[in-house]
CHARMM internal coordinates of N, CA and C (Angstrom, degrees):
IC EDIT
DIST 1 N 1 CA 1.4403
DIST 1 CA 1 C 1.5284
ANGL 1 N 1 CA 1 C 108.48
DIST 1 C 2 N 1.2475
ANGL 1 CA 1 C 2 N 109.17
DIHE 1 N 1 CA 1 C 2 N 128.60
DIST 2 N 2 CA 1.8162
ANGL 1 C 2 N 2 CA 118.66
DIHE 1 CA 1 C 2 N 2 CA 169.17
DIST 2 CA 2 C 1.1345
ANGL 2 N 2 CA 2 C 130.66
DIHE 1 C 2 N 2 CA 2 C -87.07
DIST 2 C 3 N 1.2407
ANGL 2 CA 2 C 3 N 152.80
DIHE 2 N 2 CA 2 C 3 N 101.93
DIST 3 N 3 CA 1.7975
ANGL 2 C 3 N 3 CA 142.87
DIHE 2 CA 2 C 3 N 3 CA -175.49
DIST 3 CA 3 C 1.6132
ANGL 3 N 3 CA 3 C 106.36
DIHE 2 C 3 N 3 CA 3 C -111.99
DIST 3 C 4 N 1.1894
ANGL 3 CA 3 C 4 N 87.53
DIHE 3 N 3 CA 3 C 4 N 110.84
DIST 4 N 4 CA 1.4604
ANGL 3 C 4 N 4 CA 101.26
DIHE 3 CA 3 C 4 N 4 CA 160.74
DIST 4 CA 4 C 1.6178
ANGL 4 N 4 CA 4 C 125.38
DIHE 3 C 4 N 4 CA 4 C -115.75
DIST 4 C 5 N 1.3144
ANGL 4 CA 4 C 5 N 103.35
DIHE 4 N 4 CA 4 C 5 N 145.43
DIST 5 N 5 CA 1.7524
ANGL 4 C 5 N 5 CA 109.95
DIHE 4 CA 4 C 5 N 5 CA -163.56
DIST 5 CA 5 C 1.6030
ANGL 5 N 5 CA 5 C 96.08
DIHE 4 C 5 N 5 CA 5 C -116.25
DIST 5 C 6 N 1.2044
ANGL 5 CA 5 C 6 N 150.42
DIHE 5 N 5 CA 5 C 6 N 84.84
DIST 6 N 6 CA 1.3304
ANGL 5 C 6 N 6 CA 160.65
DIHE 5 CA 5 C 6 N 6 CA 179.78
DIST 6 CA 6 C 1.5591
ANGL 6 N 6 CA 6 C 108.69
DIHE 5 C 6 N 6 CA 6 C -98.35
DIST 6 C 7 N 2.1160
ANGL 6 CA 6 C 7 N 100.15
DIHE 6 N 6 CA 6 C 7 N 114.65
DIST 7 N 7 CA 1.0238
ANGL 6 C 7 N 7 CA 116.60
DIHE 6 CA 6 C 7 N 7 CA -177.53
DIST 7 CA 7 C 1.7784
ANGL 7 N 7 CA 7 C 132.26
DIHE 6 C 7 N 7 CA 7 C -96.11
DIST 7 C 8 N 1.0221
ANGL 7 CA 7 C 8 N 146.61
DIHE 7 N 7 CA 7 C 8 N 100.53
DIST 8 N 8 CA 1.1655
ANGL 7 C 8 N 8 CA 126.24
DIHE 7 CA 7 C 8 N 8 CA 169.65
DIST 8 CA 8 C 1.5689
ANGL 8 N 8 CA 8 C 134.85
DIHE 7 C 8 N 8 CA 8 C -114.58
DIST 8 C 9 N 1.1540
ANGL 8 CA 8 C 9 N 125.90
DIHE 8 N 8 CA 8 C 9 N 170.51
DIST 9 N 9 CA 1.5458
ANGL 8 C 9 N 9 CA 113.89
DIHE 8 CA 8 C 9 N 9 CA -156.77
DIST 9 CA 9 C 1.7045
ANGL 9 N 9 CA 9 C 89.86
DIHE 8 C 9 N 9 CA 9 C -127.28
DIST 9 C 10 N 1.1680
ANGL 9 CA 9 C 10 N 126.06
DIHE 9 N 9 CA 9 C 10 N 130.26
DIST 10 N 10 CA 1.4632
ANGL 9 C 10 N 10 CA 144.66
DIHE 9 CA 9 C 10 N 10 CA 164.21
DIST 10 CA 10 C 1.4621
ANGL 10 N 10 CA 10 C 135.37
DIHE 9 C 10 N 10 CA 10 C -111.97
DIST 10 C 11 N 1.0560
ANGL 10 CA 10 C 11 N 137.86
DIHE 10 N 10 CA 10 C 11 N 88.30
DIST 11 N 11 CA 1.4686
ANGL 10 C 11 N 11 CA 141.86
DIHE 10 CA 10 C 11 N 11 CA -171.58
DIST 11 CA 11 C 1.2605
ANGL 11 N 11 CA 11 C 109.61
DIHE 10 C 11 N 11 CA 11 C -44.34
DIST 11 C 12 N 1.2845
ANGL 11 CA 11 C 12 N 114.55
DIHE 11 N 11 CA 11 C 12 N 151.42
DIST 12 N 12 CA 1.7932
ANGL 11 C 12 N 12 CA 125.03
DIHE 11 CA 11 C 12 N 12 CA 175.57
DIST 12 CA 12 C 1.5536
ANGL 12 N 12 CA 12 C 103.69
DIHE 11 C 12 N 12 CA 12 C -62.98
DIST 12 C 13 N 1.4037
ANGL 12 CA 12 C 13 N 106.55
DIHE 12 N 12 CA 12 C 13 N 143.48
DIST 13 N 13 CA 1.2639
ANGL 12 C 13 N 13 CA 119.52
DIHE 12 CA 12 C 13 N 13 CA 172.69
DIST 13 CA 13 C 1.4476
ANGL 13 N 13 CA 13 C 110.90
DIHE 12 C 13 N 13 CA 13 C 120.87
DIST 13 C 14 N 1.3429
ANGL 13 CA 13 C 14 N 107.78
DIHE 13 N 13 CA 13 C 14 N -129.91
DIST 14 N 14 CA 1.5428
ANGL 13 C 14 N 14 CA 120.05
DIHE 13 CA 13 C 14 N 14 CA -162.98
DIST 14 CA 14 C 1.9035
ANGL 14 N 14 CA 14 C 102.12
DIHE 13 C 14 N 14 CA 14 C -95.27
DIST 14 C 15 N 1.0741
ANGL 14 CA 14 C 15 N 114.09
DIHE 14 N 14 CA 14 C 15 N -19.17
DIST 15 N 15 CA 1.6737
ANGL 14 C 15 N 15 CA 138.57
DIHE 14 CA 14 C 15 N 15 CA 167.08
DIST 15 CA 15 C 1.6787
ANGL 15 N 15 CA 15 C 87.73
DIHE 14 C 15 N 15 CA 15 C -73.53
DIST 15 C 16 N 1.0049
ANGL 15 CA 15 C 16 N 122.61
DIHE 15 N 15 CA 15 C 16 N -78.59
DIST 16 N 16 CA 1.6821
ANGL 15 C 16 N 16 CA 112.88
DIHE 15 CA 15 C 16 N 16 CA -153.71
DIST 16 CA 16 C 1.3792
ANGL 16 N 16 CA 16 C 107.65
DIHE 15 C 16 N 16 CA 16 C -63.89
DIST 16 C 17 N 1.4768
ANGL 16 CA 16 C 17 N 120.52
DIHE 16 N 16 CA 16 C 17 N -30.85
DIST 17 N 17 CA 1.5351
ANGL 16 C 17 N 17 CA 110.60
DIHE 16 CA 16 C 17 N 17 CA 176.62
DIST 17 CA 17 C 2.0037
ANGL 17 N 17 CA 17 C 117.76
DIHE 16 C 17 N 17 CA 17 C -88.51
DIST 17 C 18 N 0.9125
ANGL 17 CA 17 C 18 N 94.96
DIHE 17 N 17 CA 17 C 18 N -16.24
DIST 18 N 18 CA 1.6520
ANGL 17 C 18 N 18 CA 100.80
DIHE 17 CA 17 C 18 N 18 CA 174.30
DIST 18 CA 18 C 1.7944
ANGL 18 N 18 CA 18 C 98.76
DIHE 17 C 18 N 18 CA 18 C -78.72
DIST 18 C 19 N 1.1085
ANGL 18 CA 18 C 19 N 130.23
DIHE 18 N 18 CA 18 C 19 N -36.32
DIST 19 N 19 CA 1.0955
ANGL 18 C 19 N 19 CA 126.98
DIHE 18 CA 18 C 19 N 19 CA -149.38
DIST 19 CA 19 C 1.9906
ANGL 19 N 19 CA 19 C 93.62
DIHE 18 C 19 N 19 CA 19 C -92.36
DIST 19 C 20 N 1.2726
ANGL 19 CA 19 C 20 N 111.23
DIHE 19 N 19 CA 19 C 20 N -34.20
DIST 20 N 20 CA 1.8135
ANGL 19 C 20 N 20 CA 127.79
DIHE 19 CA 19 C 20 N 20 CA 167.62
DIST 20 CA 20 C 0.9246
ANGL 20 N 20 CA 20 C 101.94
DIHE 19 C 20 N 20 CA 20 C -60.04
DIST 20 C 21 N 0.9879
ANGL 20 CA 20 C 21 N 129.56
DIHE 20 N 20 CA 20 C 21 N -82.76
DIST 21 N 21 CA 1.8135
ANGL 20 C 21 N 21 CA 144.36
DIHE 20 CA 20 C 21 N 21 CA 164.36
DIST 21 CA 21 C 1.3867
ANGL 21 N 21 CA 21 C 118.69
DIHE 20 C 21 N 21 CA 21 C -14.03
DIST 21 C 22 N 1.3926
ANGL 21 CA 21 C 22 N 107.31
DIHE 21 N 21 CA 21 C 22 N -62.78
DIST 22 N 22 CA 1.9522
ANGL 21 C 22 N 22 CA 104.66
DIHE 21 CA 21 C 22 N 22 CA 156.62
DIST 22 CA 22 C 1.6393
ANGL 22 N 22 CA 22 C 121.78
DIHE 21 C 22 N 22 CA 22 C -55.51
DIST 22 C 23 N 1.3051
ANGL 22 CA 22 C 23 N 117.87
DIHE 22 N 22 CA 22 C 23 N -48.45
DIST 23 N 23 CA 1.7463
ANGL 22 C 23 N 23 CA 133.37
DIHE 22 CA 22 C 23 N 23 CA -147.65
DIST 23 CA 23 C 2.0183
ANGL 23 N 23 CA 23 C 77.70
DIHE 22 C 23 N 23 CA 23 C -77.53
DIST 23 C 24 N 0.9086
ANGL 23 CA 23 C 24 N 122.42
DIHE 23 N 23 CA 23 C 24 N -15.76
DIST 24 N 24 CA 1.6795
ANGL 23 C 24 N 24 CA 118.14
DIHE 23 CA 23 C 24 N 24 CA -153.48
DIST 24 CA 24 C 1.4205
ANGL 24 N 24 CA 24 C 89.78
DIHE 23 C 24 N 24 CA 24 C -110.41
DIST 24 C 25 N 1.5337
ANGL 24 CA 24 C 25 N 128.05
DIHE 24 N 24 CA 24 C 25 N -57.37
DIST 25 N 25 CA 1.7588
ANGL 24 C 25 N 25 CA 112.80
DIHE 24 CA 24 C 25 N 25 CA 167.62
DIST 25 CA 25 C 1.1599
ANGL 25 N 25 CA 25 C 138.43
DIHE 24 C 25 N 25 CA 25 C -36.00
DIST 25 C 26 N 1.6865
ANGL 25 CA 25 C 26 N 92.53
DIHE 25 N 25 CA 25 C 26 N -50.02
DIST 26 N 26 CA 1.6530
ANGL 25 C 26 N 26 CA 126.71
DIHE 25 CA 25 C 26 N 26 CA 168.75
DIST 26 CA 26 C 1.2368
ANGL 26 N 26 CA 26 C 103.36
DIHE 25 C 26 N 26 CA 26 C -33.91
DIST 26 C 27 N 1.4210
ANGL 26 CA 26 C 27 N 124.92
DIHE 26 N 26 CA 26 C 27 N -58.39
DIST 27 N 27 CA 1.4941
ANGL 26 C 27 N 27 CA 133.07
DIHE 26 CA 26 C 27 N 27 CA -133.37
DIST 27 CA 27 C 1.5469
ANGL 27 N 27 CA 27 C 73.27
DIHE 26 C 27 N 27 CA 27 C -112.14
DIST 27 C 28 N 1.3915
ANGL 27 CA 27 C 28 N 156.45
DIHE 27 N 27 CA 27 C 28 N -64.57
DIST 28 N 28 CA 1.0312
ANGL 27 C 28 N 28 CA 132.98
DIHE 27 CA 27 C 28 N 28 CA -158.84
DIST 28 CA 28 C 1.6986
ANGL 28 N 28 CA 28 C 121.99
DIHE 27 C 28 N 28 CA 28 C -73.01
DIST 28 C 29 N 1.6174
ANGL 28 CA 28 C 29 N 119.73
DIHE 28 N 28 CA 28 C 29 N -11.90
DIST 29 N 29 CA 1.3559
ANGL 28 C 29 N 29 CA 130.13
DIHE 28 CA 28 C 29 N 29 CA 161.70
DIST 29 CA 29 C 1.3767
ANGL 29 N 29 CA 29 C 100.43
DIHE 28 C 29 N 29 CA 29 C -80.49
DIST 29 C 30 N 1.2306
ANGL 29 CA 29 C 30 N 155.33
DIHE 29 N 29 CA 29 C 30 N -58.61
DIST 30 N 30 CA 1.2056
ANGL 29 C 30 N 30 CA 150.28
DIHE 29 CA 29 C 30 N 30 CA -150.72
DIST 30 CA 30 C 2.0907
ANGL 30 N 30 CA 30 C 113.69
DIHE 29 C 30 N 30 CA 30 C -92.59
DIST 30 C 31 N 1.1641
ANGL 30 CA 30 C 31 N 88.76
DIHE 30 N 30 CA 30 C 31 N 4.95
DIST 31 N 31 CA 1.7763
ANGL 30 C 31 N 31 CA 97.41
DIHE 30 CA 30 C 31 N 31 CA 178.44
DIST 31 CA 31 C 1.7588
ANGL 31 N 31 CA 31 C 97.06
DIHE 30 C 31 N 31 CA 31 C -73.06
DIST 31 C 32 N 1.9598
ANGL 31 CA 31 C 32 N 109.58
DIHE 31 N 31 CA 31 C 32 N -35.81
DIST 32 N 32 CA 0.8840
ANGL 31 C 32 N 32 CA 101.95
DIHE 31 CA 31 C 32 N 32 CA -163.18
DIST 32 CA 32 C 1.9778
ANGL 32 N 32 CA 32 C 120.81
DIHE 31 C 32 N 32 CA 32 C -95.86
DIST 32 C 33 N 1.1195
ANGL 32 CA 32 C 33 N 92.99
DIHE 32 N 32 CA 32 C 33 N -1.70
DIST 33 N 33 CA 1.4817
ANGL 32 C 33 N 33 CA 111.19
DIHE 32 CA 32 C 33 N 33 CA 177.33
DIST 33 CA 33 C 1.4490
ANGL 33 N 33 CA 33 C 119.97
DIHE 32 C 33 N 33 CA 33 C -64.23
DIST 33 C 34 N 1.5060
ANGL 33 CA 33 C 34 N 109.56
DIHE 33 N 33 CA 33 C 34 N 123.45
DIST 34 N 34 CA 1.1142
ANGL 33 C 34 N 34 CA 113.06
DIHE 33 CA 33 C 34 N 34 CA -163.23
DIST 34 CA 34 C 1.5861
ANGL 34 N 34 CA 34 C 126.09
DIHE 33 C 34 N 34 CA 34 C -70.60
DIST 34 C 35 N 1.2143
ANGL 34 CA 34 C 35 N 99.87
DIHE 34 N 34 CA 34 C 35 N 118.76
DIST 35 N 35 CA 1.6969
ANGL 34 C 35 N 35 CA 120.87
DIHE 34 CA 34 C 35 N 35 CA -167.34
DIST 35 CA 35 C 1.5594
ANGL 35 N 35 CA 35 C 111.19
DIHE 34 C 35 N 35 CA 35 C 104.91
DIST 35 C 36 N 0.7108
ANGL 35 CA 35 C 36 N 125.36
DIHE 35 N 35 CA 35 C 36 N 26.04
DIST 36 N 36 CA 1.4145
ANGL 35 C 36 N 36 CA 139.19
DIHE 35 CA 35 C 36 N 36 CA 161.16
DIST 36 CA 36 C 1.6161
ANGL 36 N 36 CA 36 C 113.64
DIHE 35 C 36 N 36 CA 36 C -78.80
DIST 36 C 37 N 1.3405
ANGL 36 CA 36 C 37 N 110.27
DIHE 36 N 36 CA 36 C 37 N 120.90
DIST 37 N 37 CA 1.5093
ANGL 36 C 37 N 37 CA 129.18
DIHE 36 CA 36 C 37 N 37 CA -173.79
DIST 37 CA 37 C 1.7668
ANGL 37 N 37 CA 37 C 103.52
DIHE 36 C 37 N 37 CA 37 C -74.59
DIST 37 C 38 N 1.4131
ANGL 37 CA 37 C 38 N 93.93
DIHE 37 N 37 CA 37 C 38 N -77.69
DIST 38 N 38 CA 1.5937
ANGL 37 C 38 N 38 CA 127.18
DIHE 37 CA 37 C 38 N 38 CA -175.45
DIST 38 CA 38 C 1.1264
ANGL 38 N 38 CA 38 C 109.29
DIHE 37 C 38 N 38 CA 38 C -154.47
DIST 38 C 39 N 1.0057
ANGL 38 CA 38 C 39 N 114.53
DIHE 38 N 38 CA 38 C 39 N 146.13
DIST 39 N 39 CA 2.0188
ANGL 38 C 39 N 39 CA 131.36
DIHE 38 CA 38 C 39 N 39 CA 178.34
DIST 39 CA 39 C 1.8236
ANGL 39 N 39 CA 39 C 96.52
DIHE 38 C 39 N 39 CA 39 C -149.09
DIST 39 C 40 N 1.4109
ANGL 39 CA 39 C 40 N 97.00
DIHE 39 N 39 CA 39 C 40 N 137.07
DIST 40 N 40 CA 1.6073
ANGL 39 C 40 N 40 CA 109.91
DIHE 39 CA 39 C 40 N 40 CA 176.93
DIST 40 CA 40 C 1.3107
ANGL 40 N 40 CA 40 C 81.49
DIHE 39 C 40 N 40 CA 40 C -149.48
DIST 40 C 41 N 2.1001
ANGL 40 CA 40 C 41 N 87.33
DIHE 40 N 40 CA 40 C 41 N 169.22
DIST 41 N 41 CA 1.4934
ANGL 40 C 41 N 41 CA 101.61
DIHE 40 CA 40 C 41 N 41 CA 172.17
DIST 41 CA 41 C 1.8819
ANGL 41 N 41 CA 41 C 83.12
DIHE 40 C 41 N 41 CA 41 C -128.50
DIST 41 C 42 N 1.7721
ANGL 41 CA 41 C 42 N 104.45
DIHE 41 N 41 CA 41 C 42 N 138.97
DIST 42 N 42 CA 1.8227
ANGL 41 C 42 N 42 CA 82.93
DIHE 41 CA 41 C 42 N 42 CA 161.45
DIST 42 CA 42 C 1.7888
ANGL 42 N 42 CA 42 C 95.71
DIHE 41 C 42 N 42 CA 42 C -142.65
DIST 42 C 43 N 1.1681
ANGL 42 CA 42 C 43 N 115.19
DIHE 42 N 42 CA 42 C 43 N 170.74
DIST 43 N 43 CA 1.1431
ANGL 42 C 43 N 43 CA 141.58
DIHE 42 CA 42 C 43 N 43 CA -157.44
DIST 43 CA 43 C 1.8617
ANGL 43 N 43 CA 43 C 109.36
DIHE 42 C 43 N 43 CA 43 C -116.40
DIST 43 C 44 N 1.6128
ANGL 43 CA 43 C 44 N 102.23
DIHE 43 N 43 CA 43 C 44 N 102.04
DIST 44 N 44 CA 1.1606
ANGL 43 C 44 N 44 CA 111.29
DIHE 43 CA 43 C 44 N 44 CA -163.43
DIST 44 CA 44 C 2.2706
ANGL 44 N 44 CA 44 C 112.47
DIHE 43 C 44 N 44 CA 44 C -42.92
DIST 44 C 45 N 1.1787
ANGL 44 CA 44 C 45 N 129.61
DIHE 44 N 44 CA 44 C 45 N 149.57
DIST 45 N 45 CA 0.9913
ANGL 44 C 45 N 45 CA 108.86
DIHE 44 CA 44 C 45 N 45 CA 175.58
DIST 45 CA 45 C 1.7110
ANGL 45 N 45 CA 45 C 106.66
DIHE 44 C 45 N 45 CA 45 C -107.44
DIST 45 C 46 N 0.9311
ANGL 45 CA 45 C 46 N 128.25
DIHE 45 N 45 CA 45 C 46 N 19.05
DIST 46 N 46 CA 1.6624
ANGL 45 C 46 N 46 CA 151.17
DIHE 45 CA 45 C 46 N 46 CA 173.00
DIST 46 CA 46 C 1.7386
ANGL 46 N 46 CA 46 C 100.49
DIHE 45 C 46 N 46 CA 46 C -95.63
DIST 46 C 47 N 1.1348
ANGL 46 CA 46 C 47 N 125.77
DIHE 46 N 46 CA 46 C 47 N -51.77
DIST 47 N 47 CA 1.3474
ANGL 46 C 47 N 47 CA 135.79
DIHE 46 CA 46 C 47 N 47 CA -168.30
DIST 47 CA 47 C 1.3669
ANGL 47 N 47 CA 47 C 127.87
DIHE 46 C 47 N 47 CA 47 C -158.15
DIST 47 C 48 N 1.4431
ANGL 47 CA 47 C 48 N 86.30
DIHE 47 N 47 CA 47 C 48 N 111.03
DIST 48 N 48 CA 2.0496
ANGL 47 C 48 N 48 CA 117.92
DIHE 47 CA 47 C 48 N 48 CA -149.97
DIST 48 CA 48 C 2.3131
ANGL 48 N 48 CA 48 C 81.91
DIHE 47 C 48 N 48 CA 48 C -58.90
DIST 48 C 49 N 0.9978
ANGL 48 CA 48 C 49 N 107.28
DIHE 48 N 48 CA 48 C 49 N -25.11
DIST 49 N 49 CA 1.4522
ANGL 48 C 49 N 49 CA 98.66
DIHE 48 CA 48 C 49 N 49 CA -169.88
DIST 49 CA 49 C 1.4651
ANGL 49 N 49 CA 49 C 119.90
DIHE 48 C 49 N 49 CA 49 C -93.79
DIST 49 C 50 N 1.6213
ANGL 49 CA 49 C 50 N 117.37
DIHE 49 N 49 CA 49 C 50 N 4.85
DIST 50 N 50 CA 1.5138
ANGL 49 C 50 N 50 CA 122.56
DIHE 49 CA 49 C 50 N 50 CA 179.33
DIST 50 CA 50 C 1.6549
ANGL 50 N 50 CA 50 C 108.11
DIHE 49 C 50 N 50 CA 50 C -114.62
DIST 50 C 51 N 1.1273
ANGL 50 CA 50 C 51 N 67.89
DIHE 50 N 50 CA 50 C 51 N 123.40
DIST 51 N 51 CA 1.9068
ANGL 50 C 51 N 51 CA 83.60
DIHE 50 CA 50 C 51 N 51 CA 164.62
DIST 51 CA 51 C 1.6036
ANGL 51 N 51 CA 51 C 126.24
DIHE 50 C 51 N 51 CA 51 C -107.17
DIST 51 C 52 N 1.6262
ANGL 51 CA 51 C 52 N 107.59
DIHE 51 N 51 CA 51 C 52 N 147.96
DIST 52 N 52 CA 1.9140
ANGL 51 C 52 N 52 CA 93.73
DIHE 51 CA 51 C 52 N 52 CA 168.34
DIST 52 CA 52 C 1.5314
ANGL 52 N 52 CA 52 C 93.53
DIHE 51 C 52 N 52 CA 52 C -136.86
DIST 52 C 53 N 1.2865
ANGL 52 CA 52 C 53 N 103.32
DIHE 52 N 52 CA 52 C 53 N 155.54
DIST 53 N 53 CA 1.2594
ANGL 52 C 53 N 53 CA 103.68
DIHE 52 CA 52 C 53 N 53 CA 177.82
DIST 53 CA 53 C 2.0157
ANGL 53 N 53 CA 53 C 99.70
DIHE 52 C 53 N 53 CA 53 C -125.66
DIST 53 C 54 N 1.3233
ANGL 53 CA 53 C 54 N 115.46
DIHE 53 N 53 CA 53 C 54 N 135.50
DIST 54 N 54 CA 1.5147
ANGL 53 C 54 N 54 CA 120.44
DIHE 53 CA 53 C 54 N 54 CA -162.05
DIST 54 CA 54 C 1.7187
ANGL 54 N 54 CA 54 C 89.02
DIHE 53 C 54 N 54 CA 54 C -121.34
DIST 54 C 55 N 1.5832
ANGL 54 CA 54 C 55 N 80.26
DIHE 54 N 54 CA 54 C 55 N 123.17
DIST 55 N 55 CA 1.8954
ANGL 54 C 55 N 55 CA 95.78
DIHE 54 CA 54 C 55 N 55 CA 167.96
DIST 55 CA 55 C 1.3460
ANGL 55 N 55 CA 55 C 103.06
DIHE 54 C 55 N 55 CA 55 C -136.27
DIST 55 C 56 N 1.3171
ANGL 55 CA 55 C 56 N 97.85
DIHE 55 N 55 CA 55 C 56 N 137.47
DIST 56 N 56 CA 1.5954
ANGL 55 C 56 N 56 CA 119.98
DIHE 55 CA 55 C 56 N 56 CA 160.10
DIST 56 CA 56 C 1.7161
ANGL 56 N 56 CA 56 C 126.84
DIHE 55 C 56 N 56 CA 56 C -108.67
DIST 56 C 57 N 1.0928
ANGL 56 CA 56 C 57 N 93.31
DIHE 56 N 56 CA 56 C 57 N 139.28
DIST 57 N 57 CA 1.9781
ANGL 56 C 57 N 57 CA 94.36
DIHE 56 CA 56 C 57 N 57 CA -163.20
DIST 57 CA 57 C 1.4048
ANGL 57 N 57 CA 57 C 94.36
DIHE 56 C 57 N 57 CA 57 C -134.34
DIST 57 C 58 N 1.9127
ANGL 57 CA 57 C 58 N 113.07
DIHE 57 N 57 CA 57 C 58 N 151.90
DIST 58 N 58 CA 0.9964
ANGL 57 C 58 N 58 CA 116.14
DIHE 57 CA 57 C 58 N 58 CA -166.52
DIST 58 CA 58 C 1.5444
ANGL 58 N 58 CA 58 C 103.41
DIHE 57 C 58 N 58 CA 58 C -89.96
DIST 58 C 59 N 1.3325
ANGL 58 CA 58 C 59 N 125.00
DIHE 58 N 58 CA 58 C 59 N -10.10
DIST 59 N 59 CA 0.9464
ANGL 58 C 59 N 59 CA 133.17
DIHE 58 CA 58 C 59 N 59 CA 167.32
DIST 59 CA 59 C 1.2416
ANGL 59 N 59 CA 59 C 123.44
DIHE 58 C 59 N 59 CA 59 C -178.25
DIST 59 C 60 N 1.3097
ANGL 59 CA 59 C 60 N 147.30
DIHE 59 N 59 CA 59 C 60 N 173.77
DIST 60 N 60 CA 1.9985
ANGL 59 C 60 N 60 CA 159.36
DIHE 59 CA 59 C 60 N 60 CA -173.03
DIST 60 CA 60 C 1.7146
ANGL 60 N 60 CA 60 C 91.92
DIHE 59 C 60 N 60 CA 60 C -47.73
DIST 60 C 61 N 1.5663
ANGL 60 CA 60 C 61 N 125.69
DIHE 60 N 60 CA 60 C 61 N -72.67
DIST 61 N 61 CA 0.9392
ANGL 60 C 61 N 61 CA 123.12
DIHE 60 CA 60 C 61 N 61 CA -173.47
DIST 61 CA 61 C 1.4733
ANGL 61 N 61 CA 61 C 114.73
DIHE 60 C 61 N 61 CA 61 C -51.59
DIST 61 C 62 N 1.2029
ANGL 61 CA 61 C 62 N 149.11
DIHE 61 N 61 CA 61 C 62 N -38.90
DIST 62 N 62 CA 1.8605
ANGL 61 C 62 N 62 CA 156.83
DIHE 61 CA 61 C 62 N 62 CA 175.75
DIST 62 CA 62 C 1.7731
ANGL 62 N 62 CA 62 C 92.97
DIHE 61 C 62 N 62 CA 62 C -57.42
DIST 62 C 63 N 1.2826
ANGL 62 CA 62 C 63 N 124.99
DIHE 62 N 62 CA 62 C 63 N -58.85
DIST 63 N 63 CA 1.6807
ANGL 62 C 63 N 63 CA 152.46
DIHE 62 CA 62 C 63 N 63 CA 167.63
DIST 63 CA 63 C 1.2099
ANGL 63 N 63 CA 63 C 101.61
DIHE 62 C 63 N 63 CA 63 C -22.04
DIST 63 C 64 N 1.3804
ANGL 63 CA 63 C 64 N 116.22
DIHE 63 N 63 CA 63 C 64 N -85.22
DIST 64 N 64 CA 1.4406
ANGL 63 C 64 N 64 CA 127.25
DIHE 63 CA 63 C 64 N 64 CA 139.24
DIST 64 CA 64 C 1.5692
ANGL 64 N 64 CA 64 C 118.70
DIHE 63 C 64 N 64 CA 64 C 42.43
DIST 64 C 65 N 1.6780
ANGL 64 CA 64 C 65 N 79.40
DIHE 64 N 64 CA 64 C 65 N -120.60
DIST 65 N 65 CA 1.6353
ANGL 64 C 65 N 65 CA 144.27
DIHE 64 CA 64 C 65 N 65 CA -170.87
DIST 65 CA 65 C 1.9926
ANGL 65 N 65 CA 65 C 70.92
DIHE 64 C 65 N 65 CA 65 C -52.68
DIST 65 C 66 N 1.0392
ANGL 65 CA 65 C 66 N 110.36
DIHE 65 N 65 CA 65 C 66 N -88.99
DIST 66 N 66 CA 1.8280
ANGL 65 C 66 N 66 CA 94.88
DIHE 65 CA 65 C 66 N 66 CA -171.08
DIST 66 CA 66 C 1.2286
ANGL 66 N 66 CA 66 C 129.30
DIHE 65 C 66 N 66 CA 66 C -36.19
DIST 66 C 67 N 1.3564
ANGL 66 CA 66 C 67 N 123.48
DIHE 66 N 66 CA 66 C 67 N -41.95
DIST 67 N 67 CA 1.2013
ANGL 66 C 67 N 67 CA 113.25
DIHE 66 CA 66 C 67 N 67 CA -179.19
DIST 67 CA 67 C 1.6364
ANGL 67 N 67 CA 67 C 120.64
DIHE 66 C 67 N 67 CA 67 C -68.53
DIST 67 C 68 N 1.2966
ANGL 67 CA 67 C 68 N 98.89
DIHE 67 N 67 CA 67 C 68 N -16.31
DIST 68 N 68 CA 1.5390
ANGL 67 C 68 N 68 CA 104.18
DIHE 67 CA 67 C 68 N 68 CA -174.84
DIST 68 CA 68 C 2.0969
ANGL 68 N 68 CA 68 C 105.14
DIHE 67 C 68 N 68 CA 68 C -96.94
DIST 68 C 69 N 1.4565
ANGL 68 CA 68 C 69 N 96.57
DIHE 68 N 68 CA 68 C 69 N 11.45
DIST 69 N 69 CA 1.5706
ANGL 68 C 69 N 69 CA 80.08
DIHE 68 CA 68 C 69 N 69 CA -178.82
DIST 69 CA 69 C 1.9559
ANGL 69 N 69 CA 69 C 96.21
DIHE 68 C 69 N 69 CA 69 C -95.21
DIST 69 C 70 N 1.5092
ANGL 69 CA 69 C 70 N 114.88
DIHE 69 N 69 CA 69 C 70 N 170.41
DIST 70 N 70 CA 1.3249
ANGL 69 C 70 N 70 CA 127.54
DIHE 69 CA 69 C 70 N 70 CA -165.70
DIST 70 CA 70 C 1.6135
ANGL 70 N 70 CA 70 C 94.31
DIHE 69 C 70 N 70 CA 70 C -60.92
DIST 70 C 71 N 1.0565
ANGL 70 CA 70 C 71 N 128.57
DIHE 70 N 70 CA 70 C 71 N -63.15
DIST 71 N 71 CA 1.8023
ANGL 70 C 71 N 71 CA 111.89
DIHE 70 CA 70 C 71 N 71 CA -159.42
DIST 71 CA 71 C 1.6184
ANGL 71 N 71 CA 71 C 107.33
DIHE 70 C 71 N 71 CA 71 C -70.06
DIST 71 C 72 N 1.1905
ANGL 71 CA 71 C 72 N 123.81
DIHE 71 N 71 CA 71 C 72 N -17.12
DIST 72 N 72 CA 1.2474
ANGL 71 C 72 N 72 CA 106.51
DIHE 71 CA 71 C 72 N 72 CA 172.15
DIST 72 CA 72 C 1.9121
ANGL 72 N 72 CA 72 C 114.35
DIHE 71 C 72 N 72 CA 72 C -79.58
DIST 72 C 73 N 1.3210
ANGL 72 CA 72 C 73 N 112.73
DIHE 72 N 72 CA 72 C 73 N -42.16
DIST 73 N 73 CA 1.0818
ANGL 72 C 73 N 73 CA 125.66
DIHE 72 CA 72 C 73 N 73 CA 166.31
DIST 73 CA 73 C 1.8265
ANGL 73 N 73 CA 73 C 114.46
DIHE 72 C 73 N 73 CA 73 C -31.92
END
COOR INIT
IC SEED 1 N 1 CA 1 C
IC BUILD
């Protein structure tokens, strides 16, 4: 099993909602990708402007296969 914790930081405005708006597709196309554990997106409560998004993979090859599909790309 793989866990990755992937951080990014988005400014208020038209940056912070495009950037939600992606991290939330992301996570709702890739829930279904095969070998996929869990994928969330959450919203730091220290700093309204950091995000992480937490994926679990059943293994390198599932890891993979996602990174190479179009919305993660």
């Amino acid at each position: 099993m793989i866990r990755l914790n992937c951080f990014f930081q988005a400014t208020d405005g038209d940056q912070y909602k495009d950037a939600l708006r992606a991290a939330v597709a992301l996570t709702e196309k890739s829930r279904s990708h095969a070998g996929c554990i869990a994928y969330d997106v959450f919203q730091s409560a220290t700093r309204s402007d950091v995000f992480m998004i937490c994926e679990t993979w059943a293994d390198q090859a599932s890891l993979d296969a996602h990174a190479a599909t179009p919305e993660f790309v």
